[in-house]
C-alpha positions as CSV (number, residue, x, y, z in Angstrom):
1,X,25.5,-16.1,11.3
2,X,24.9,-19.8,12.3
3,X,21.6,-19.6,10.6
4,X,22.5,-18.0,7.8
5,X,24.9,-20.3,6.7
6,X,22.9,-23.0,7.6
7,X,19.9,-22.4,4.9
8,X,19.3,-19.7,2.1
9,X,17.3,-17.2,3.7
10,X,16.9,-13.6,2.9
11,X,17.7,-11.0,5.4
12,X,16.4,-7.6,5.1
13,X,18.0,-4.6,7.1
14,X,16.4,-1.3,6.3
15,X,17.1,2.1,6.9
16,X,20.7,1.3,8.2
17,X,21.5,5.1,8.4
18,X,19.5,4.9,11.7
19,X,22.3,2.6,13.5
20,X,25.0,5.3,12.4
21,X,26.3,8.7,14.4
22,X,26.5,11.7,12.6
23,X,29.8,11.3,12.1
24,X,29.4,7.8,10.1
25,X,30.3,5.4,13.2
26,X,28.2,2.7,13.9
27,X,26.4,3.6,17.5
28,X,27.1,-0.5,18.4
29,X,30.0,-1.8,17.0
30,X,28.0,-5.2,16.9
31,X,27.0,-4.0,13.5
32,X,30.1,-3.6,12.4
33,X,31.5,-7.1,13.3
34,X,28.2,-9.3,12.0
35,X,29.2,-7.3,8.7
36,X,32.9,-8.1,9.1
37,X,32.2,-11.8,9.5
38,X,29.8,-11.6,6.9
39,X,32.2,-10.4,4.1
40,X,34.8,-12.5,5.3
41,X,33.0,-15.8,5.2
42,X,29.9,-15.1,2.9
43,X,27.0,-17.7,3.2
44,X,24.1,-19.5,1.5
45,X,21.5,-16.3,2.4
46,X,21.1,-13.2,0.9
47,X,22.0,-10.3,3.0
48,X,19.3,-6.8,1.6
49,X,20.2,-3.4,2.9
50,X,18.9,0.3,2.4
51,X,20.4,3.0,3.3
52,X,19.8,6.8,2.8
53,X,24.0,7.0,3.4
54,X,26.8,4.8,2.5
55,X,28.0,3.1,5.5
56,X,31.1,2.3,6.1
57,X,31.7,-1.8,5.6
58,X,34.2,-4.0,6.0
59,X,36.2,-4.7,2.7
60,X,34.4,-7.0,0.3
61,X,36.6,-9.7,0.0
62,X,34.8,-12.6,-1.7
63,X,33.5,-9.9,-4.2
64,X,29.8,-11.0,-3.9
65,X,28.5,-7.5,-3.0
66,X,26.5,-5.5,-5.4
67,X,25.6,-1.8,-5.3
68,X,22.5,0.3,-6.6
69,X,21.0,3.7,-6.6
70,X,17.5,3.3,-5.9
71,X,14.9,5.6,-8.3
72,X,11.8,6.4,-8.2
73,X,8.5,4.9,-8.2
74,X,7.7,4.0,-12.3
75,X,5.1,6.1,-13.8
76,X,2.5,3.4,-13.5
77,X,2.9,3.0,-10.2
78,X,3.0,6.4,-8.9
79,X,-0.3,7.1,-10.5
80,X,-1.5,3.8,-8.8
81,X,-0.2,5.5,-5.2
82,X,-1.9,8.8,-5.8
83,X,-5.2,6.6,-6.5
84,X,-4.6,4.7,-3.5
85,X,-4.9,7.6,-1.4
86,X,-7.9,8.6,-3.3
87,X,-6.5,11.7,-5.6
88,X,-9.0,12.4,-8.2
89,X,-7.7,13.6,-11.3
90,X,-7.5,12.1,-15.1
91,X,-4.5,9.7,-16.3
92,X,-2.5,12.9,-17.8
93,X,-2.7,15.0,-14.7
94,X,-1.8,12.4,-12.2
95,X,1.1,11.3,-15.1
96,X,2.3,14.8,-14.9
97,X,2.7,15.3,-11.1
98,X,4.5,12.0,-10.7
99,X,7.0,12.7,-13.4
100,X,7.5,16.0,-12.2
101,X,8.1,14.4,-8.7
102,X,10.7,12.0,-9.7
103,X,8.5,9.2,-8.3
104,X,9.5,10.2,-4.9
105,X,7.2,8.2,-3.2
106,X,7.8,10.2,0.4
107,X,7.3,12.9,-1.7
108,X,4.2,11.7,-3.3
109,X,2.8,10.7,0.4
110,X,3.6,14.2,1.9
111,X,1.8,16.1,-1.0
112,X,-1.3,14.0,-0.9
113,X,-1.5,14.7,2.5
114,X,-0.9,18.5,2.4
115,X,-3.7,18.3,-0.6
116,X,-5.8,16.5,1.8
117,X,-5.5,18.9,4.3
118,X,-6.4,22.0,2.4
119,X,-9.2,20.1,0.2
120,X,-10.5,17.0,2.1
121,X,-10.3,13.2,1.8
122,X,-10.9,13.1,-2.2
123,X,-8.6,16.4,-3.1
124,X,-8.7,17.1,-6.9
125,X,-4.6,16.8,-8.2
126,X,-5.5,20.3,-9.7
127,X,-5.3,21.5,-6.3
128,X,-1.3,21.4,-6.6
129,X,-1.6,24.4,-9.0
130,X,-3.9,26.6,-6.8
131,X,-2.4,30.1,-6.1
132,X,-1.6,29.9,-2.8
133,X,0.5,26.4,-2.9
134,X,1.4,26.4,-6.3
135,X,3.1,23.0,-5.2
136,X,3.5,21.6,-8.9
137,X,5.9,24.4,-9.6
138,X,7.6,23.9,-6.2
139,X,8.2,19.9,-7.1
140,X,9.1,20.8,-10.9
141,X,11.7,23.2,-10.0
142,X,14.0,20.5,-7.7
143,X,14.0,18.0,-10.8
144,X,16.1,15.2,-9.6
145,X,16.4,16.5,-6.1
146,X,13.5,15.5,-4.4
147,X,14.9,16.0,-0.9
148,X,14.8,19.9,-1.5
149,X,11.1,19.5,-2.6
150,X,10.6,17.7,0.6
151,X,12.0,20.1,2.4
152,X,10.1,22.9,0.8
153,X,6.5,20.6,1.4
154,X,7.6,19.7,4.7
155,X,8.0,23.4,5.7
156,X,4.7,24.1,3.9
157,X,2.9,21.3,6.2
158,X,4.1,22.4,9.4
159,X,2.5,25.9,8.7
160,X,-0.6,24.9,8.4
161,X,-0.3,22.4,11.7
162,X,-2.3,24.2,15.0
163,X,-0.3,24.7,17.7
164,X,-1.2,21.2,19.6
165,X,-0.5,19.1,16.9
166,X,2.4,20.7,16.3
167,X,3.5,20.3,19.7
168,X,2.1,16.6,19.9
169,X,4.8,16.2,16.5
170,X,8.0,17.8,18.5
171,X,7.3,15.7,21.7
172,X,7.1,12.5,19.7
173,X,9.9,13.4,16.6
174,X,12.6,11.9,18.7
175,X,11.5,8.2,18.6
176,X,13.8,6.2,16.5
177,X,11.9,3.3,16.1
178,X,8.0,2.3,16.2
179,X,5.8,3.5,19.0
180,X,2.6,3.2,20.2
181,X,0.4,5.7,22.5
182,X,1.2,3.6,25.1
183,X,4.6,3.2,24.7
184,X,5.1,7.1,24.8
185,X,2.7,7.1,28.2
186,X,5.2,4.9,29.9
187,X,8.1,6.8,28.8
188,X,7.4,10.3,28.8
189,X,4.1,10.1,30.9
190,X,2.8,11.6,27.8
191,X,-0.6,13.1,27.5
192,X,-0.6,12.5,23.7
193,X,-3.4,10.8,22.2
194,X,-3.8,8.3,19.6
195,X,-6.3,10.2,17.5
196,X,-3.7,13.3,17.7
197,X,-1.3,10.6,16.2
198,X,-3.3,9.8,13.3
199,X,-4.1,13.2,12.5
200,X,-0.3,13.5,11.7
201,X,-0.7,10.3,10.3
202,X,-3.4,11.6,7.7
203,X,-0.8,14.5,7.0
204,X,1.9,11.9,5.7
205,X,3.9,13.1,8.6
206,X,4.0,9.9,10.5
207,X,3.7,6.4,8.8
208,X,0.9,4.5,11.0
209,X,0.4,0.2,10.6
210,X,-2.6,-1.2,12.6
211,X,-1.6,-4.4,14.9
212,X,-3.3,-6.7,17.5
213,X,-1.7,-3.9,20.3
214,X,-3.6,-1.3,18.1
215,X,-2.1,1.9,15.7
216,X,1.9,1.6,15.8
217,X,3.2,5.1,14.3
218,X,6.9,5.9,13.0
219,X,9.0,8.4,10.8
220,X,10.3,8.1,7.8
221,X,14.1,8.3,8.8
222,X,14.6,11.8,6.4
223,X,11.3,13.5,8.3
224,X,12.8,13.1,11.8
225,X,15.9,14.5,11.0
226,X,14.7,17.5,9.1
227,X,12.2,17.9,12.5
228,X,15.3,18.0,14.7
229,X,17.2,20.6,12.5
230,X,14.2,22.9,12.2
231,X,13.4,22.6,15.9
232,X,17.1,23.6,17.3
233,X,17.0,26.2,14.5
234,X,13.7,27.4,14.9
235,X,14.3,28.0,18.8
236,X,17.3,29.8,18.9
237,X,16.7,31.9,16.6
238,X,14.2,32.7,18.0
239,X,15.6,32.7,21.6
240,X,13.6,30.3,22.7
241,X,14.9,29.2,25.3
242,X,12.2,27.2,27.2
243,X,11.1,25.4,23.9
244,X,15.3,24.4,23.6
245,X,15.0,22.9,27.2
246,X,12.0,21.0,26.3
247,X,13.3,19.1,23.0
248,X,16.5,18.6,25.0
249,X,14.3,17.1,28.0
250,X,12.5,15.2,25.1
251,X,15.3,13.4,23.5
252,X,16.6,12.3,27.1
253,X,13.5,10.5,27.8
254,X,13.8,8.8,24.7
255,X,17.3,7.7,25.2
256,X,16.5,6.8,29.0
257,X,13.9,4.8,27.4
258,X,16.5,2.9,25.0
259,X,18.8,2.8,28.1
260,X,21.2,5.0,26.7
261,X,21.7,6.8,30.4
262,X,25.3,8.8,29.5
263,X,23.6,10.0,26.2
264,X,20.4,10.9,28.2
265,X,22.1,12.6,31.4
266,X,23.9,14.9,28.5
267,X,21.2,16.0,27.3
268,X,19.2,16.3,30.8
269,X,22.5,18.6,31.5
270,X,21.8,20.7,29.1
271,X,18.3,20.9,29.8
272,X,18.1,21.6,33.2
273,X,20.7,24.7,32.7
274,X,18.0,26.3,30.3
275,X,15.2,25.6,32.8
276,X,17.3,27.4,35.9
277,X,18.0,30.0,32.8
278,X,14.4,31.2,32.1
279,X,13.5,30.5,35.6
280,X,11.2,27.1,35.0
281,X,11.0,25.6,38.3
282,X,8.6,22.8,37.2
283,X,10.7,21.6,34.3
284,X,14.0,21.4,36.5
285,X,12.4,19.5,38.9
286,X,11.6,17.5,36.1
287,X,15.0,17.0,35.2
288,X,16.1,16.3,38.8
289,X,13.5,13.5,39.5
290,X,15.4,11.9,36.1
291,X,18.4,12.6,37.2
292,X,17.5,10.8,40.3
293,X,15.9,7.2,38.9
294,X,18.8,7.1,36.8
295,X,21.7,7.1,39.3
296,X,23.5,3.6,40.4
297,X,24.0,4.9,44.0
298,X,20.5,4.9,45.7
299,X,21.9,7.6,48.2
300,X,22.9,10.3,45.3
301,X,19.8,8.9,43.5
302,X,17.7,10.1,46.6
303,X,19.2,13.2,46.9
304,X,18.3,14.4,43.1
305,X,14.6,12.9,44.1
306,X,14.5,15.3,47.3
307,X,15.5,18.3,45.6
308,X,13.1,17.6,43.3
309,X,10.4,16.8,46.0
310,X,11.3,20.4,47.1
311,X,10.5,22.5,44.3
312,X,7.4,20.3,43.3
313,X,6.4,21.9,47.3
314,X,7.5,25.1,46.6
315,X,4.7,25.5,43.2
316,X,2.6,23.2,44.6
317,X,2.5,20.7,42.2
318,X,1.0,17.5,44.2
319,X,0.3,15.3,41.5
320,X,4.4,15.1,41.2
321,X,4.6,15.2,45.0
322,X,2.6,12.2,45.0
323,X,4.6,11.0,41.9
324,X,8.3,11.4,43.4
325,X,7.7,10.2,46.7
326,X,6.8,6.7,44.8
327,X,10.4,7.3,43.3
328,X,12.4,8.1,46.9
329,X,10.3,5.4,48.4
330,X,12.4,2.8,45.9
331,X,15.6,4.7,46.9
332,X,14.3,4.1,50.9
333,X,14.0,0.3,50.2
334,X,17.2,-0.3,48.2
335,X,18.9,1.6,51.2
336,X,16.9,-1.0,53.6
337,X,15.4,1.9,54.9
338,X,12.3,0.0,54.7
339,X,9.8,2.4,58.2
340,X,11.1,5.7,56.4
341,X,10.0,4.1,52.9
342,X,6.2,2.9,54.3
343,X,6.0,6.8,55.9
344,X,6.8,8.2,52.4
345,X,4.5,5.9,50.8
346,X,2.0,6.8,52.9
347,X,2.4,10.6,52.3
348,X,2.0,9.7,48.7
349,X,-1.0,7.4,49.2
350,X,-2.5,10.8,50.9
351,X,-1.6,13.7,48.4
352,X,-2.9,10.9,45.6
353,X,-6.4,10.8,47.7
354,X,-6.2,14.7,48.0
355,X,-6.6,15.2,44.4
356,X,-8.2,12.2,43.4
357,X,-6.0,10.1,41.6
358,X,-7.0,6.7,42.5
359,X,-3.8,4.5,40.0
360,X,-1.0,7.0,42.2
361,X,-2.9,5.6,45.4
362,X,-3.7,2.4,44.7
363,X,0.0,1.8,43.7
364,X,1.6,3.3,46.6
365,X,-1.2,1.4,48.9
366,X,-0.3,-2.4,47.5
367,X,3.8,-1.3,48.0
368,X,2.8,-0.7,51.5
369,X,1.2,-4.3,52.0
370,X,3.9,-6.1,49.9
371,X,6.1,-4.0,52.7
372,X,4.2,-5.0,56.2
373,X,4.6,-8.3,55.0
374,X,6.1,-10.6,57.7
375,X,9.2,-12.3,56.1
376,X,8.4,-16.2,55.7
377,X,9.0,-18.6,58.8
378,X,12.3,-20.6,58.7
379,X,10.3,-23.6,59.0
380,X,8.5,-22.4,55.6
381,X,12.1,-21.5,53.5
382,X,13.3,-25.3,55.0
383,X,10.0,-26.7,53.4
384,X,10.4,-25.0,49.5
385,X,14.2,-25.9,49.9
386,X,12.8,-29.9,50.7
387,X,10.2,-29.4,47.9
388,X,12.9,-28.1,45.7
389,X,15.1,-31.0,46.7
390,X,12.5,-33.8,45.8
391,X,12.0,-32.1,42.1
392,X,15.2,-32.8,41.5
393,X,15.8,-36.3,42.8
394,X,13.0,-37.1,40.4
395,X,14.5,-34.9,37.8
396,X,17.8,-37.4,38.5
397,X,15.9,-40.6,38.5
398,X,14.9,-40.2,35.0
399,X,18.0,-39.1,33.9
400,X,19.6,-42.3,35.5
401,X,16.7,-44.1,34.2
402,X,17.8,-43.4,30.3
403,X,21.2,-43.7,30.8
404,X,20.9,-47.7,31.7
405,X,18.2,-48.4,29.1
406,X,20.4,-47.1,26.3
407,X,23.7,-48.8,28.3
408,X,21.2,-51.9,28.0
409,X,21.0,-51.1,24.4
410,X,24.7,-51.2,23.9
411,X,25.3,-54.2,25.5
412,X,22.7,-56.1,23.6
413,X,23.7,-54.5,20.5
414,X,27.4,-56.2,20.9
């Protein structure tokens, strides 16, 4: 706010239905109070929001906020999007398509990529009236409601999705902001590739932006919410039940991630009752392990990570043996348990080495060193502290120094 008021900048917040609940509260009531202050004291800057939904602001006091309903894309430069994304077609066809769409530019992006799809890189716009998409009629018929067209496209996409990038798009669907394919191995442990993400990317199902840290991929706000309707929808109707436990298991990573832990151990709750429910033992031990890293109490947190350890026994699962113990070991040393959390480490290093996973050994290896460590000598700690000490009596000199030239200053100056 200090800023703001201090020179005229412009400040852009976009998509601000993302930083509401579905009931229309704001998920940080930070929001809420910049905007109150805002409204109540105005400012030299410019203040630029979008929103798919109204939110609900404080009142307008100084009456310097303005409203408007955003349209479509012009005619002009629709036609110039479609060409962008290398449509081919004549002036009157591409003319048609965008009019029919509203200049929906989502819209525009989602057909293109269905088109390209089903015809290749270059698809011909007379593609949209072929028999079996008949996708001008579909846009034509939802004049001045794209979403429905959307909807209808989006539906249409998905079909023709196989069954791993499909499942690569409901893994990733619950990120609310940008992500790389890094970003989602550190969260999830994610086996998802980046190539797999551009592939949806192509399909206008992901937005992707190339930076220094390589390909950064979001959605569009309207996509990931029609994902997450069709996904609960789509599984229990269907009964399925492991596929509900999954998404659920999904979004609590995500909100573990954005260290949202009550959020996250809701949904991890529910997850882990559909697991026991169709009998995955894997996936609850899943769920337990999270349960585990995200408890306060080391001792309840190591009690989640053993019944975990258990089951992961039971199938035989020694990548996530190795995996878990890394897990309890942290428990072990918060507890200052520190022989039991060497031994544990040391049955990790081995399970690692058993199947030949050398960053699982490696890891646990250098935690053991940092570990055996002999703590430093008292003589040592008195030396830093004496180091320490000498920094700042120099630190002090100065500042002494400067205060008497300027007191010299003064004096002379009277």
């Amino acid at each position: 706010m200090n800023r703001l008021a201090q020179q005229r900048c412009l400040l852009v917040l976009d998509n601000l239905e993302t930083l509401l609940e579905p009931t229309g509260q704001w998920r940080d009531q930070g929001y809420y109070h910049f905007f109150l202050r805002w409204f109540e004291t105005g400012g030299r800057s410019i203040l630029l929001i979008t929103s798919r939904e109204r939110p609900d602001l404080p009142a307008n006091q100084l009456g310097h906020t303005r409203s408007y309903s955003i349209g479509g894309l012009p005619v002009e430069a629709g036609v110039a999007l479609l060409r962008a994304q290398q449509v081919q077609g004549n002036e009157p066809e591409l003319r048609e398509y965008v009019v029919a769409a509203d200049g929906h530019p989502l819209l525009l992006n989602l057909t293109v990529g269905f088109l390209k799809e089903v015809a290749g890189d270059h698809p011909p716009i007379s593609g949209l009236q072929r028999a079996d998409l008949n996708l001008l009629k579909i846009v034509g018929l939802h004049r001045g409601d794209p979403q429905t067209s959307i909807e209808i496209v989006l539906k249409k996409s998905l079909r023709r999705l196989d069954e791993t990038l499909l499942a690569v798009l409901f893994e990733v669907w619950a990120f609310p902001m940008p992500f790389t394919q890094k970003l989602l191995k550190i969260a999830r442990d994610s086996s998802v590739t980046e190539a797999q993400l551009r592939q949806l990317a192509k399909r206008s199902l992901l937005q992707e932006t190339y930076r220094p840290e390589g390909w950064t991929f979001q959605f569009q706000p309207l996509i990931r919410t029609y994902l997450q309707q069709q996904l609960l929808d789509v599984y229990r109707a269907t009964n399925n039940r492991l596929g509900e436990a999954n998404t659920l298991q999904a979004i609590g990573d995500v909100l573990q991630f954005l260290d949202r832990r009550s959020e996250a151990l809701t949904n991890y709750e529910q997850a882990i009752g559909l697991y026991r429910e169709v009998g995955d033992r894997l996936g609850e031990a899943n769920v337990l392990q999270k349960f585990g890293k995200l408890q306060e109490d080391p001792q309840a947190g190591l009690g989640y990570l053993q019944q975990a350890q258990s089951i992961y026994e039971q199938i035989g699962d020694q990548y996530s043996q190795s995996r878990n113990l890394l897990f309890v070991a942290a428990c072990q040393i918060r507890l200052q348990k520190i022989d039991a959390a060497i031994a544990t480490l040391q049955h990790s290093a081995a399970l690692a080495s058993t199947i030949g996973y050398e960053p699982l050994q490696q890891y646990a290896l250098d935690r053991i060193t940092e570990l055996q460590q002999p703590a430093p000598a008292p003589r040592a700690q008195l030396s830093v502290f004496v180091s320490r000490l000498k920094g700042w009596h120099y630190i002090l000199l100065g500042v002494s120094a400067l205060i008497l030239v300027l007191l010299i200053q003064w004096i002379t100056h009277k």
